[in-house]
C-alpha positions in Angstrom: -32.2 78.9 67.9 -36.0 79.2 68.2 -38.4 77.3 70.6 -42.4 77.2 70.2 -43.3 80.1 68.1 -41.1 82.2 65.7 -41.7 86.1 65.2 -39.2 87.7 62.4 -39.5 91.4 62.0 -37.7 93.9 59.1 -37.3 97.0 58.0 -39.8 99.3 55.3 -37.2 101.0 52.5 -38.0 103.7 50.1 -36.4 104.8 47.8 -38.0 107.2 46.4 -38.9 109.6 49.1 -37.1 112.9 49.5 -35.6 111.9 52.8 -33.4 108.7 51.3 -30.0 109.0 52.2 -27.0 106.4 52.2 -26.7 106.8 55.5 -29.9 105.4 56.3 -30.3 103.4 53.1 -33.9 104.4 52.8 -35.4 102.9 56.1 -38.4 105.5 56.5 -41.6 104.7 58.7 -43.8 104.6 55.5 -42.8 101.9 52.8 -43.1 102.4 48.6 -46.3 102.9 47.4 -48.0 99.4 46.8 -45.0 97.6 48.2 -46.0 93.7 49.8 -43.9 91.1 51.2 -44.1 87.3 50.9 -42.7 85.3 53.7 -41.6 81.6 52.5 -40.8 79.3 54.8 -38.8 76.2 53.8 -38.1 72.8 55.9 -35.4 70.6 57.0 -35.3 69.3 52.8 -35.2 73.5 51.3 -39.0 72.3 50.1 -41.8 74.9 50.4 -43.8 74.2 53.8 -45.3 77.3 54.6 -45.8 80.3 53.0 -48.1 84.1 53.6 -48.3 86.5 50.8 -48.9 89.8 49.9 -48.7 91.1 53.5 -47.9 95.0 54.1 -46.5 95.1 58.0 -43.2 95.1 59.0 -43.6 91.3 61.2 -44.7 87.8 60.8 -45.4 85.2 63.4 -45.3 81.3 62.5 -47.2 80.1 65.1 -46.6 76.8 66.6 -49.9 75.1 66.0 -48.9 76.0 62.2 -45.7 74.4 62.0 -47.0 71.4 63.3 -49.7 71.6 60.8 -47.5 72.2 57.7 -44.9 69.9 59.0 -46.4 66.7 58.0 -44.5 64.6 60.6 -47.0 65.8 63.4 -44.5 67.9 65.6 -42.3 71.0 64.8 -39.4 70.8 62.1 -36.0 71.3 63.3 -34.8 73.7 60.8 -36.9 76.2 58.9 -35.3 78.8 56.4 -37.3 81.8 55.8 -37.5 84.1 53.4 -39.1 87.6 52.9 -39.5 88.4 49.2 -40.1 92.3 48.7 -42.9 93.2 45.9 -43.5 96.6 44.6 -46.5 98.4 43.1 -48.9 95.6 43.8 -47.4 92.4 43.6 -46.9 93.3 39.6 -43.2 93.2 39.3 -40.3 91.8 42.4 -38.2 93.7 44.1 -34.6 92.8 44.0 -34.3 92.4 47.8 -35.1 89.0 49.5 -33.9 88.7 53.0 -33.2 84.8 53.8 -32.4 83.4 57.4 -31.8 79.8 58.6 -33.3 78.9 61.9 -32.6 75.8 64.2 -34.8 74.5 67.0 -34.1 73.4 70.5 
C-alpha cells in the first residue's frame, strides 16, 4: 500500500560486460550502452494515466500533485499499476524485460 507519493527503484543489468555471471544475473553499477527505461503508469480501469520516458536512473517518483493531476477525478486514484519497460541502444529496439507492479492506496 502507498500513501501520498510513490518512489519505485530497480536494478541496471548488463549483459554484455565481462563481469556477468548467473549468480548475479548481470546487476552491475553501469547499465548497457544506450539502455532507457519508460515508466507507465496505469489507473484503477488498466488505461494509460501517466507515463515518463526515456529516463537513464535507476528511480522514479510519482509525485502526489501529479496523480491528482493525471487522475481526472481531482484526488489520488486508488490503484495504479506500474510498469518499467527496458529500451536498449537508444530507444531503437525493446528490451525483453518489463517489470510490472500493482499498487493500492490507503
Amino acid at each position: 500500500m502507498i500513501t501520498g507519493k510513490l518512489t519505485v527503484s530497480w536494478s541496471h543489468r548488463n549483459r554484455l560486460g565481462t563481469w556477468w555471471s548467473y549468480s548475479d544475473s548481470g546487476e552491475p553499477a553501469i547499465a548497457e550502452f544506450g539502455t532507457e527505461y519508460d515508466i507507465l503508469v496505469d489507473g484503477q480501469l488498466r488505461t494509460l494515466v501517466h507515463s515518463d520516458l526515456a529516463r537513464t536512473g535507476t528511480s522514479w517518483t510519482y509525485p502526489e500533485a501529479t496523480g491528482i493531476a493525471g487522475s481526472g477525478l481531482g484526488r489520488l486514484k486508488n490503484h495504479l499499476r506500474v510498469r518499467i519497460r527496458t529500451w536498449g541502444t537508444s530507444h531503437t529496439h525493446v528490451a525483453i524485460r518489463e517489470i510490472e507492479s500493482e499498487f493500492e492506496r490507503v
